[in-house]
N, C-alpha and C positions, 0 to 999 in steps of 0.2 A: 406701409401699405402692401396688401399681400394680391399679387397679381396671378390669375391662375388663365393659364394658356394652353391647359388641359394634359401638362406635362404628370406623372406618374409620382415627383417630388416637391419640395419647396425647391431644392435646389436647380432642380430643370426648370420650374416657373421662373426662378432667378435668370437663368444662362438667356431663356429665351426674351426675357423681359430685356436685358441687354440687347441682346440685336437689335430689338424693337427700339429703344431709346435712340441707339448709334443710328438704324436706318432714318427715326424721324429728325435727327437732330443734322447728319448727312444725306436728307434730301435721297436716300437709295430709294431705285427701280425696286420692282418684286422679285425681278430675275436675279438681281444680287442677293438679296435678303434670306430668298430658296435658296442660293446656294450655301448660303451661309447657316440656316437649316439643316442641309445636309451634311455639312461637314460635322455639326457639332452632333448629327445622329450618330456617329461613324465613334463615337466619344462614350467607351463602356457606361451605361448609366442614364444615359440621355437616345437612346436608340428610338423610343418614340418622339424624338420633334419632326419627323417626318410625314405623320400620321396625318391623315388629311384635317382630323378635326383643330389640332396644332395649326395647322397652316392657315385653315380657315378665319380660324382668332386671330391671327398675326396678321392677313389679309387685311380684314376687317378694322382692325385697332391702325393699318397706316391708311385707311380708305386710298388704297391702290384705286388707280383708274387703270391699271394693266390687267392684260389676261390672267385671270387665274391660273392656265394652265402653262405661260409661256414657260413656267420654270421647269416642265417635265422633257425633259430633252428623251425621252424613250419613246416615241408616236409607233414606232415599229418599220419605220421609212429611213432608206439611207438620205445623210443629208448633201446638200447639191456639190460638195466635193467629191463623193463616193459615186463608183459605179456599180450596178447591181450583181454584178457577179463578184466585186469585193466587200458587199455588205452579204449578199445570200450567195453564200458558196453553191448549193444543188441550182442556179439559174445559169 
């Protein structure tokens, strides 16, 4: 069965079809899943599984009830460890 996840290959359809399988069959968050996304973007070849339409499919195929966005850790806000003058140096 040929699974397409809007990846650029068969073979990136594959890679991502994997996670997918592992997250459903392990019960993963979305936050884990994203990450796991991202690392395999990070993977010459596969640099679109990050692309939001990727994400969306994968979203969609584990019917997450999580935020779609929790996995973007970049809001542009230091988080509640940091204080503002060691996330924006000019404050």
């Amino acid at each position: 069965m040929i699974h397409n996840y809007g990846m650029f290959s068969v073979e990136g359809n594959n890679a991502v079809h994997l996670i997918v399988e592992n997250a459903l069959k392990n019960n993963l968050r979305w936050i884990d899943v994203y990450r796991e996304l991202q690392d395999l973007s990070f993977t010459e070849g596969f640099e679109e599984a990050m692309d939001t339409e990727v994400r969306e499919i994968v979203y969609e195929m584990l019917e997450s009830t999580d935020n779609f966005y929790d996995g973007d850790d970049s809001d542009g806000q230091p988080d509640e460890a940091q204080e503002w003058h060691d996330y924006d140096p000019d404050c």
